[in-house]
Backbone bond lengths (Angstrom), bond angles and torsions (degrees), N, CA, C in turn:
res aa  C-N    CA-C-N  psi(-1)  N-CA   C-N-CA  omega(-1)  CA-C   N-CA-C  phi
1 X - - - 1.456 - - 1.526 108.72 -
2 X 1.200 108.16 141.34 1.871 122.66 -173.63 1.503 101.35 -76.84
3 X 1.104 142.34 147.94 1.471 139.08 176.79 1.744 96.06 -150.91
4 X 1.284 99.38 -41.22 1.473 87.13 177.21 1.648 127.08 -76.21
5 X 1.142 132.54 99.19 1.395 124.20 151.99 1.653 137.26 9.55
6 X 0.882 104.51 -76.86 1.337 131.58 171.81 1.878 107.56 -37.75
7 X 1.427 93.38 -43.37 1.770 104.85 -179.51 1.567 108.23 -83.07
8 X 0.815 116.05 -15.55 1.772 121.26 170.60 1.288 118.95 -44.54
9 X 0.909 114.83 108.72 1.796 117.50 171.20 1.410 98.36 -61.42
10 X 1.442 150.03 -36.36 0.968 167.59 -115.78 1.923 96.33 -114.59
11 X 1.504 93.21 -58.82 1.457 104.98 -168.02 2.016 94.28 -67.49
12 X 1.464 116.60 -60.99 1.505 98.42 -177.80 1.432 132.80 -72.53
13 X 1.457 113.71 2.81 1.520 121.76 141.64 1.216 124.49 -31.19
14 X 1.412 92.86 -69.35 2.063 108.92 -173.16 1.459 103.31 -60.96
15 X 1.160 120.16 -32.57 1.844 104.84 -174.53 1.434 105.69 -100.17
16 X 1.634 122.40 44.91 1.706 121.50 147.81 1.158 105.68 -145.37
17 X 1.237 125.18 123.90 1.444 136.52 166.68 1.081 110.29 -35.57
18 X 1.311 127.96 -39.07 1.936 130.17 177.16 1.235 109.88 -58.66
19 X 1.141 120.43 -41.91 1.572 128.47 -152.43 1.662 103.69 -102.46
20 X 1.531 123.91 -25.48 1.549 124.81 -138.49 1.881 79.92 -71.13
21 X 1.564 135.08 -31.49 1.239 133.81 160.14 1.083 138.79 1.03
22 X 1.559 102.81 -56.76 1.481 140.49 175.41 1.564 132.13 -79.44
23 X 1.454 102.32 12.73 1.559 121.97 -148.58 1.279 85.17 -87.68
24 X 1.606 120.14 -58.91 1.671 124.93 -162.13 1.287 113.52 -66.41
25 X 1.660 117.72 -16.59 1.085 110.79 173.30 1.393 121.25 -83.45
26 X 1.534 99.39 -41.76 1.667 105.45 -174.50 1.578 107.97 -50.83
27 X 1.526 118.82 -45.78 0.994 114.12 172.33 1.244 136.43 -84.04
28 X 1.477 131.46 27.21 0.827 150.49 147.29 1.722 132.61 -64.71
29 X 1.445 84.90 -47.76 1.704 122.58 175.95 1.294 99.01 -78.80
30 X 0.930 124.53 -59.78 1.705 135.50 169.01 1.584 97.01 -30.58
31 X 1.462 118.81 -54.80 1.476 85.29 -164.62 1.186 98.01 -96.93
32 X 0.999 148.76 -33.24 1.834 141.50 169.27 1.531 95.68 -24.00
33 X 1.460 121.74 -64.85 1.604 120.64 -150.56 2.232 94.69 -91.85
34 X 1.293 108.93 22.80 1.605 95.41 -169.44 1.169 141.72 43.35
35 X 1.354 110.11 49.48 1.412 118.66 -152.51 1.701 94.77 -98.61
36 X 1.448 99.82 127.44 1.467 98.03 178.46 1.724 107.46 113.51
37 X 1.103 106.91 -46.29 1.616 139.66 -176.02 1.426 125.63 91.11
38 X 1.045 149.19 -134.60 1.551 155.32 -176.51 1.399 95.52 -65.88
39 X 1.529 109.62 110.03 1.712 125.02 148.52 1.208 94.34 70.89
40 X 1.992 129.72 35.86 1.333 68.32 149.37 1.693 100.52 -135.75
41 X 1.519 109.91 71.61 1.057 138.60 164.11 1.549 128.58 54.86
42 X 1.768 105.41 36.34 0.878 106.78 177.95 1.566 127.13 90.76
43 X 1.529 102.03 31.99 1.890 123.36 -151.85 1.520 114.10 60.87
44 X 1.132 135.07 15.36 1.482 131.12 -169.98 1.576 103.26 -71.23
45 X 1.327 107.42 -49.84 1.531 124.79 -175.54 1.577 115.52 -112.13
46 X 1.028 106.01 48.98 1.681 129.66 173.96 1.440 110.37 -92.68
47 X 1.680 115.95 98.68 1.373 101.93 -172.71 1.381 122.58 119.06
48 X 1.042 107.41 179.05 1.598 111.09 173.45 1.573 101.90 -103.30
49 X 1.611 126.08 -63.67 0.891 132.48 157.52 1.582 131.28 -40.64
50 X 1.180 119.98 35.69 1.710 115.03 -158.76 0.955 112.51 -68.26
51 X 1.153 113.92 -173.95 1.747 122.34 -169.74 1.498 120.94 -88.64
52 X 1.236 126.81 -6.66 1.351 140.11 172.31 1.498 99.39 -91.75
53 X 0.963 140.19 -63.03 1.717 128.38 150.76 1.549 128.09 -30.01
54 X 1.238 113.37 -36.35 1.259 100.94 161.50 1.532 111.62 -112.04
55 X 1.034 148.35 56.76 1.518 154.46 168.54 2.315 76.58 -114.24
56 X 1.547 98.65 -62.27 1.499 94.88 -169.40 1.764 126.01 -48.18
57 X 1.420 89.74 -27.68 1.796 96.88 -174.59 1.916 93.56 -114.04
58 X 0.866 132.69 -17.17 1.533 115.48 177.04 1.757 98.50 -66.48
59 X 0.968 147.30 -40.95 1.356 156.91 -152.03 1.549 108.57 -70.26
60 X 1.520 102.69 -41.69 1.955 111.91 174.60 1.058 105.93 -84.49
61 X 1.735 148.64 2.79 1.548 145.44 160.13 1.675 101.77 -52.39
62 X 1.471 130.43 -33.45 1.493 127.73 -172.46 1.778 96.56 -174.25
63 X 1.593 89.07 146.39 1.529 98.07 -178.59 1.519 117.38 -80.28
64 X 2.102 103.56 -8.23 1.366 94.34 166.74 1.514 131.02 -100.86
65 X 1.502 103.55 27.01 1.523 128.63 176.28 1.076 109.52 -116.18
66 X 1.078 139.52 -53.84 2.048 135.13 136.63 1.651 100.37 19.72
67 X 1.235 131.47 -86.45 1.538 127.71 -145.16 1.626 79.82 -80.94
68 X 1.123 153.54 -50.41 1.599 151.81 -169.69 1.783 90.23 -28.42
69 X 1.670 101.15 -75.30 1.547 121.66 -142.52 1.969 94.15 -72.31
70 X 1.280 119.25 -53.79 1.287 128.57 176.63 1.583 97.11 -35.10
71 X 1.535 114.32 -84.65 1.480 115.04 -179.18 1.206 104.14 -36.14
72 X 1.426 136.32 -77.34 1.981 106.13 -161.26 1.809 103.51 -54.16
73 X 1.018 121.65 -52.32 2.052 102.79 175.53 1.317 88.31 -34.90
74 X 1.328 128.85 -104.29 1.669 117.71 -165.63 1.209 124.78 2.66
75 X 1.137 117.88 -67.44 1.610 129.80 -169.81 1.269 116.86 -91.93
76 X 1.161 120.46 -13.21 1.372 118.19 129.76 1.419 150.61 -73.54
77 X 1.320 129.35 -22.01 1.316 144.52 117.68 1.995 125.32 -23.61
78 X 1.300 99.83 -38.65 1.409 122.82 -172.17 2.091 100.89 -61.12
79 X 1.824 84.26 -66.70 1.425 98.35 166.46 1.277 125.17 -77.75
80 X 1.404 131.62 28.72 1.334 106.59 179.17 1.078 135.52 81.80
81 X 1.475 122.75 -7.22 1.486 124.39 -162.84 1.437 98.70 -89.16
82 X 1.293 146.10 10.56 1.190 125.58 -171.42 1.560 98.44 -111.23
């Protein structure tokens, strides 16, 4: 079981605008395969720093990374993951 953060495929998603795309899926898969372990949604809440905290503050680094980070919340919201 993953406990550390840092090892998250999930967590170095969220810190590239290319990748932050891939967030709803990883965590999707994340929770099918228990990644993270009990509740915590599939690495979303892995950490202190989790990935729903930074989807919220990666987005104000530039207004043309804004619609990137907003859309995965969306589509994560969509599915349930929150």
């Amino acid at each position: 079981m993953m406990t550390n953060k840092n090892d998250s495929k999930i967590y170095s998603a969220v810190q590239s605008n290319e990748s932050v795309q891939y967030v709803p899926i990883l965590a999707k898969q994340g929770v099918k395969h228990n990644v993270g372990g009990f509740d915590t949604r599939g690495g979303l809440l892995l950490g202190d720093g989790n990935v729903l905290k930074l989807l919220t503050y990666a987005g104000d680094i530039s207004e043309t990374d804004d619609p990137l980070y907003l859309d995965a919340m969306k589509k994560l919201r969509e599915s349930n993951s929150f």
